[in-house]
C-alpha positions in Angstrom: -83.1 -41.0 64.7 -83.6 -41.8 61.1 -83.8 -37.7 60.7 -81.0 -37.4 62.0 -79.0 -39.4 60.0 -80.6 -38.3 57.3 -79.4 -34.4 58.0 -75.5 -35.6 58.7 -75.0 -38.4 55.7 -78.3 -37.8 53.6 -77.0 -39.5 50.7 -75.3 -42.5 52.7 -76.8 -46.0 51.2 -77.5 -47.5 54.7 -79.3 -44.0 55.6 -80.8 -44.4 52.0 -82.3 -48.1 52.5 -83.5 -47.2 56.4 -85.9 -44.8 54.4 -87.1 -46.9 51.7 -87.9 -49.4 54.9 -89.7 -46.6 56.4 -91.6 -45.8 53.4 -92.8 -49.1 52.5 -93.8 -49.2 56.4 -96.1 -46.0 56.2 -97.0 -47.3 53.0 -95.3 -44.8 50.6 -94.2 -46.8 47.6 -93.3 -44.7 45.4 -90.8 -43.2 47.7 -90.0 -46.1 49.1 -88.6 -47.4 45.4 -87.3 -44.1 45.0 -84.7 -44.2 47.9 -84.4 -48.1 47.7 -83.1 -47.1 43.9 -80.7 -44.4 45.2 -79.7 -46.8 47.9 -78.6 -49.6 45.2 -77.2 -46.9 43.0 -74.6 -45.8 46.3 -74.0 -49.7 47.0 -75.1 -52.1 44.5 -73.1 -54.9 46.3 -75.1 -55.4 49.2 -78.1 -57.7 48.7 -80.3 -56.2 51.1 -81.0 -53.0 49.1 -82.0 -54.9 46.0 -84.1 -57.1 48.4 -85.6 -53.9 50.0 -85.6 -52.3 45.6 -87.8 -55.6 45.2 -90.5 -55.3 47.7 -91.1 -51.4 47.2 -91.6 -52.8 43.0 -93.5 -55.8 44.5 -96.3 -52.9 46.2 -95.9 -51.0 42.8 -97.0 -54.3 40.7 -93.8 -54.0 38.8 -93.2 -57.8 38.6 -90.5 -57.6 35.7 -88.8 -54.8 37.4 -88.9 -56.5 40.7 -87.9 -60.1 39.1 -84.7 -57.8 38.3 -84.1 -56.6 41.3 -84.2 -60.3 42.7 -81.9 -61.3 40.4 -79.3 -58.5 41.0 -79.5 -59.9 45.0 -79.0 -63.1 44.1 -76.2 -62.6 42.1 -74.4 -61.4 44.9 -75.7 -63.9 47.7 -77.4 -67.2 45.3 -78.0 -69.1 48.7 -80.0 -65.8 50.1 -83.0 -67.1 52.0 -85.4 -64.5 51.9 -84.2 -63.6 48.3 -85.1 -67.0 47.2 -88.4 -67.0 48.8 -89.6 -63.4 47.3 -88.4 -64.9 44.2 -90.7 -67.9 43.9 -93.6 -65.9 45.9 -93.4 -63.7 42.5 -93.4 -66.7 40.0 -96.1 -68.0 42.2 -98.2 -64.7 41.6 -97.7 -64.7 38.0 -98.9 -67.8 37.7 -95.7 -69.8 37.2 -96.0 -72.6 39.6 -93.6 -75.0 38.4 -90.7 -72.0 38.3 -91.8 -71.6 41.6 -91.9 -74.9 42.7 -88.1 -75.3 41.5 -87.3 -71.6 43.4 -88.9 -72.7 46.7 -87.1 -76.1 46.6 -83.8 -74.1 46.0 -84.7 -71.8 49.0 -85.5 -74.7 51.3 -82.5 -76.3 50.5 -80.5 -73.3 51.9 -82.0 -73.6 55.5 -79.5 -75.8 57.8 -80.7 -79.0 59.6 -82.5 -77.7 63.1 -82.1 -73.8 62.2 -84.2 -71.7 64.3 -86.0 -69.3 61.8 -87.7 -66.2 62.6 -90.9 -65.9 63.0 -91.6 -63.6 59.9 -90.5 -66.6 57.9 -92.8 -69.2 58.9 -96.0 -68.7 56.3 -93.2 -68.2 53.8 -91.8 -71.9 54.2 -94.9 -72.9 54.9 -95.8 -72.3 51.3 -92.9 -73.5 49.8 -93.4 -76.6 51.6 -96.9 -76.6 50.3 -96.1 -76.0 46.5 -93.2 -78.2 46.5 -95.2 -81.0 47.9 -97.5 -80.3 45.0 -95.4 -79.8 43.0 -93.6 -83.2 43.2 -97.1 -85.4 43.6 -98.0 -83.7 39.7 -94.4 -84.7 38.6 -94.7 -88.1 39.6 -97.9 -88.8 38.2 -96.7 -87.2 35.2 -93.7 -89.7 35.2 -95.0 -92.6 36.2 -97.7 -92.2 32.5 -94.2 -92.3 30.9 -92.5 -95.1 33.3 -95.2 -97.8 33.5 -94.3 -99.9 30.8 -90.8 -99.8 31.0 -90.2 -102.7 34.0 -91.5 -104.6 36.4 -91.5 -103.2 40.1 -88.6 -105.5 41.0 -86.6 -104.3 38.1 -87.1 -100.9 39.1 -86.9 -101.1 42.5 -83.2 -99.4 42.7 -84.5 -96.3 40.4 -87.8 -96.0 42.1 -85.6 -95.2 45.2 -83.9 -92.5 43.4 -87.4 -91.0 41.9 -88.8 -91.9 45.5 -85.5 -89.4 46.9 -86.2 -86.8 44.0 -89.8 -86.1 45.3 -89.0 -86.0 48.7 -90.9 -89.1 49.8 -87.5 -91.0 50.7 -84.4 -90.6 52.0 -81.0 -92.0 50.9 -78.7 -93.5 53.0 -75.0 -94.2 53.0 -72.9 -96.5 54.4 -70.9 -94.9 57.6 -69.2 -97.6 59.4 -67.8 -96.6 62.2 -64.3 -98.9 61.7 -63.6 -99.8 58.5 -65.4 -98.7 55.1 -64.4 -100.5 52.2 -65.0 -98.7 49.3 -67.3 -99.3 46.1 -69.1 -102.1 47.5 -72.8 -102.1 47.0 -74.8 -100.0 49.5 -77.9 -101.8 50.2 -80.5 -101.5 52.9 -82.0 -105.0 51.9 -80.1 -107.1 50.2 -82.1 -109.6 47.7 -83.2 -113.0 49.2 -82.2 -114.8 46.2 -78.6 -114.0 46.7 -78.4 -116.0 49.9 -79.5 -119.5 48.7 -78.6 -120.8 52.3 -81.0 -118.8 53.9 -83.8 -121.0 52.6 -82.9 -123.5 55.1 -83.3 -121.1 58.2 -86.7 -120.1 56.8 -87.9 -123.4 56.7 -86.9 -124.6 60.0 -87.4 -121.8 62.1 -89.9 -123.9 64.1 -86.8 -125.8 64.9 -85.1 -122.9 65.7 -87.3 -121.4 67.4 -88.1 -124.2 70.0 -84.0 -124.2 70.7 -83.8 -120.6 71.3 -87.1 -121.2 73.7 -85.9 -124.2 75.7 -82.4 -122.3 77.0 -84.1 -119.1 77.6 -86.0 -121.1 80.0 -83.3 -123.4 80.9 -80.5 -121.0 81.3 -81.5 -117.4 82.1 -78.2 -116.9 83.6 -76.7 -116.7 80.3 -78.4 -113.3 79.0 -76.4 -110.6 79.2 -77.1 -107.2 78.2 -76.0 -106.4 74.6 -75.1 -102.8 75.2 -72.3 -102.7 77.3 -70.2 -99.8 77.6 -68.2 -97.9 79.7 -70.1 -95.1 81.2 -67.3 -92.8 80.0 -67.5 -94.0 76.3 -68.7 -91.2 73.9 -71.4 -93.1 72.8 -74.7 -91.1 74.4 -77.1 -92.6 71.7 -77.0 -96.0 74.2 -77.5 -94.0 77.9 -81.2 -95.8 77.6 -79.9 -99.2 77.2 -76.3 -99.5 78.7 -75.9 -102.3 80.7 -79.6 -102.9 81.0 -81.6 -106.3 80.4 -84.2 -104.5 78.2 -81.7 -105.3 75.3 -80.7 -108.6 75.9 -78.7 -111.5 73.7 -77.6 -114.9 74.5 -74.1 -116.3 72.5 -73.6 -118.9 70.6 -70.6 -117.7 68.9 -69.0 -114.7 70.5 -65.8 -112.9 69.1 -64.4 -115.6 66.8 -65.2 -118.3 69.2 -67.7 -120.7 69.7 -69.5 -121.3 72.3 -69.5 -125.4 72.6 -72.1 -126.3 75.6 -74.4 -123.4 74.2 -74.2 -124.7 70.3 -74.9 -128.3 71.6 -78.0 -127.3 73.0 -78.9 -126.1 69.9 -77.8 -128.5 67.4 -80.2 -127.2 64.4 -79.0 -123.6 64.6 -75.6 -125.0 65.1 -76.0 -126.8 62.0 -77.3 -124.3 60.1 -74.6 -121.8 61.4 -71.9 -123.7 60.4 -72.9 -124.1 56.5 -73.2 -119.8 56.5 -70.4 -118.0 54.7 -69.9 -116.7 58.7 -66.6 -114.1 58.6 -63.7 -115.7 60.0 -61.3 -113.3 62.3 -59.7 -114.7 64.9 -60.6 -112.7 68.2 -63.2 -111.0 66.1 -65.8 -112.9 64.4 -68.0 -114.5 63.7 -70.6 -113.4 66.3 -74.0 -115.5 66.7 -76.8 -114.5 69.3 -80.5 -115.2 70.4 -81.7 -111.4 70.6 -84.4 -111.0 73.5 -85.6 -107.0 73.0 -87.9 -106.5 76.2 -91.3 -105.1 75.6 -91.9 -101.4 74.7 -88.6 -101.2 73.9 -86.7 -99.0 71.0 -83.1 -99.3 69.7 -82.2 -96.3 68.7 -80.7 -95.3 65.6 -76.8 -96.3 64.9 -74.4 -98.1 62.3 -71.9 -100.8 62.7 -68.9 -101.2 62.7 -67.9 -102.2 58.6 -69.5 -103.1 55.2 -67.4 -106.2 55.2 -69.7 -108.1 56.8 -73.6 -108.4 56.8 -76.2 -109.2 59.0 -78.3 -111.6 59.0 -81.9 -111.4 61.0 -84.0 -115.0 61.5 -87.3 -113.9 63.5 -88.9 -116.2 65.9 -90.9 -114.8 68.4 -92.6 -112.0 67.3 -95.6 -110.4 68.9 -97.7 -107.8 66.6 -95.8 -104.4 66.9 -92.3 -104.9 65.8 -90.6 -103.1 63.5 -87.2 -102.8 62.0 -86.0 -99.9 59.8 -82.4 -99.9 58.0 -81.9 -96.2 56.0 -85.5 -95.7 53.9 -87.2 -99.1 54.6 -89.1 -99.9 57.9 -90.2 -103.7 57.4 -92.2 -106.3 60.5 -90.5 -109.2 61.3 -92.2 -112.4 60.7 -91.5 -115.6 61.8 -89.8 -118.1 58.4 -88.9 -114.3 56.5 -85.5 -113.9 57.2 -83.1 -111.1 55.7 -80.0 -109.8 55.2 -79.1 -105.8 55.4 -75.8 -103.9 55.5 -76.0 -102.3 59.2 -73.0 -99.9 58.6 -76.6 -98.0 57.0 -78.2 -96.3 59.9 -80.8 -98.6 61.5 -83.2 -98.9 64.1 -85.8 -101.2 66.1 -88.8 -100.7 68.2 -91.3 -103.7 70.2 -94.2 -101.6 70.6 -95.8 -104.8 72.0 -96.5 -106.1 75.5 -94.1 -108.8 75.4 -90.1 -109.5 74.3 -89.7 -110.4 70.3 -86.8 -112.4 69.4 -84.6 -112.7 66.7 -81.4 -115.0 65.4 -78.5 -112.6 64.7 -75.7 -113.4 63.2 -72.9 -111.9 60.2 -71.4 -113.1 57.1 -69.5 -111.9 54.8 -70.1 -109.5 52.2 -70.6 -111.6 49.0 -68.8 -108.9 46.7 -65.3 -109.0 48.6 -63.0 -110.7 46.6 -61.0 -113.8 48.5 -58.2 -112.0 48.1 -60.2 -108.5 49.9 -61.1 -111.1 52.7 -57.6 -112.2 53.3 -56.5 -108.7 53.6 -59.5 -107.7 56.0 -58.5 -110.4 58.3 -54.9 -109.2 58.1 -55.6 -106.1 58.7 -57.7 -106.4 61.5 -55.1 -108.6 63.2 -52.4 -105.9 62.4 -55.0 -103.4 64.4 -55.6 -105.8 67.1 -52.0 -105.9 67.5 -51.0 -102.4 67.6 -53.3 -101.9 70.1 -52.0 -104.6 72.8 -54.4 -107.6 71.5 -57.8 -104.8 72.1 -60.4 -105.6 69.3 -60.7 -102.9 66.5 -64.4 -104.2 65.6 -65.5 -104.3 69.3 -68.9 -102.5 69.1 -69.1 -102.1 72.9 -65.5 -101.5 73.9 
């Protein structure tokens, strides 16, 4: 076939390249660069001909020519995959491993989340993988000589995250509420335990707490519900596991903007403490207080709330060995008396890996950097919502 084409359009550039391919197949180099060259000369636009130039100056050992010819591809197509690749393959073979360290990140940056590469490719990102791994391990020690005496670990947490995200060690997550995003608010996974001075008092008496929580999950099964409660219809697929099912299960103490009276007097300590919590005040809406019961060998899988102007608040209490709690880059075990506070519009996830159910306090407060005046518009506008939509509520996670 290629003869053929060859005796009707011998000087065609596609006709041109399919014989430089040929040549570097049968192993003729010096023809293959020969028609790859006439190829580019009849279409220097198209990427694949310099690519093709490239390789046939690769066989010939021609490294500055072929470095040229990889540059003349890219210039037409920067993002080209295999261009990249045969690029830092080439800094790699003279040698140059932190020029093709930065080429091999570039290249791997080009390939799509889940893309199905062929199979030719595979040992190529395999490599890349490889150097840019070593790569970033030499950088970092090579920083960290320069960094040490600069701060503490605590002051440096925030840009340790960053250097963390740089090497590829760490991921960094953004808020994405799936209601209402205020914003230029802080974006922390974790907030700092010092900026909560209240929750010093649920630390200390979550003995107390504890022993409440126990007493009405003995006394009053009837009130667990499932906390996952959609509609079978809703678009939310991430929840088929735990819809409507007792694996995931909470019992109220405030619920919607409401309290629950009979439940909060059974509990008078939590009540207490409850009620001296900057707790978001809604009407219809919030705040929401709960016992969480996750069943053994369970997983929550990962999802965000519903807006950064609130918190969440997490008191553990009984906690067999085996459960774990990730919001964005940070996967931390609950302990009983270490509570915290994180920002669940970051994407978040649970697991009990143990043989028996771990529970949890849950309940929200406001986010301590809106202004009173943000606050009073927030509740506002939620009501504004709530009316618009015939009294339904806009920060209803399971609606």
């Amino acid at each position: 076939l290629l003869e053929r084409a060859e005796a009707l359009a011998p000087r065609n550039p596609s006709v041109l390249n399919a014989g430089a391919v040929q040549a570097l197949h049968r192993g003729d180099f010096t023809s293959a660069r020969d028609l790859a060259e006439r190829a580019v000369a009849a279409d220097a636009g198209n990427p694949t001909f310099w690519i093709n130039l490239a390789t046939s100056l690769r066989k010939l050992n021609l490294r500055s020519e072929e470095l040229a010819a990889l540059e003349r591809a890219l210039a037409i197509e920067p993002r080209h995959l295999v261009a990249l690749l045969q690029k830092a393959s080439l800094y790699d073979l003279m040698d140059e491993r932190r020029m093709a360290a930065k080429t091999y990140h570039n290249a791997l940056q080009t390939i799509p989340p889940g893309a199905k590469l062929p199979e030719s490719l595979r040992a190529p990102i395999a490599r890349a993988l490889k150097v840019v791994d070593e790569n970033n391990a030499q950088l970092e020690a090579f920083l960290n000589e320069r960094l040490a005496d600069v701060a503490s670990t605590d002051d440096r947490s925030r840009f340790q995250h960053g250097l963390d995200a740089l090497f590829g060690k760490r991921r960094i997550y953004n808020p994405q509420p799936t209601f209402l995003h205020i914003p230029r608010l802080p974006a922390e996974e974790f907030y700092a335990h010092s900026a909560f001075s209240w929750l010093d008092k649920f630390e200390s008496t979550t003995a107390e707490i504890r022993a409440e929580f126990e007493r009405v999950y003995a006394e009053d099964v009837g009130g667990l519900e499932p906390y996952v409660n959609h509609r079978d219809s809703a678009p939310l697929d991430q929840w088929k596991e735990l819809n409507h099912s007792p694996r995931w299960s909470v019992y109220y103490l405030w619920r919607d903007g409401r309290p629950l009276t009979q439940r909060l007097a059974r509990c008078p300590v939590t009540a207490s403490l409850l009620a001296d919590t900057p707790k978001i005040d809604i009407p219809s809406v919030g705040p929401t207080a709960f016992f969480s019961i996750l069943d053994a060998h369970s997983h929550i899988p990962p999802h965000t709330g519903v807006t950064n102007t609130r918190l969440i608040v997490h008191v553990p209490l009984v906690i067999p060995a085996g459960c774990r709690f990730r919001v964005g880059s940070q996967t931390r075990e609950w302990r009983p008396g270490c509570a915290w506070v994180f920002d669940d519009t970051i994407e978040h996830e649970a697991w009990n890996d143990s043989a028996a159910p771990r529970a949890i306090l849950i309940f929200d407060v406001w986010n301590p950097y809106l202004t009173q005046t943000e606050r009073e518009l927030v509740r506002r506008a939620v009501a504004g919502i709530r009316e618009y939509y015939g009294g339904a509520s806009p920060l209803a996670e399971n609606s």
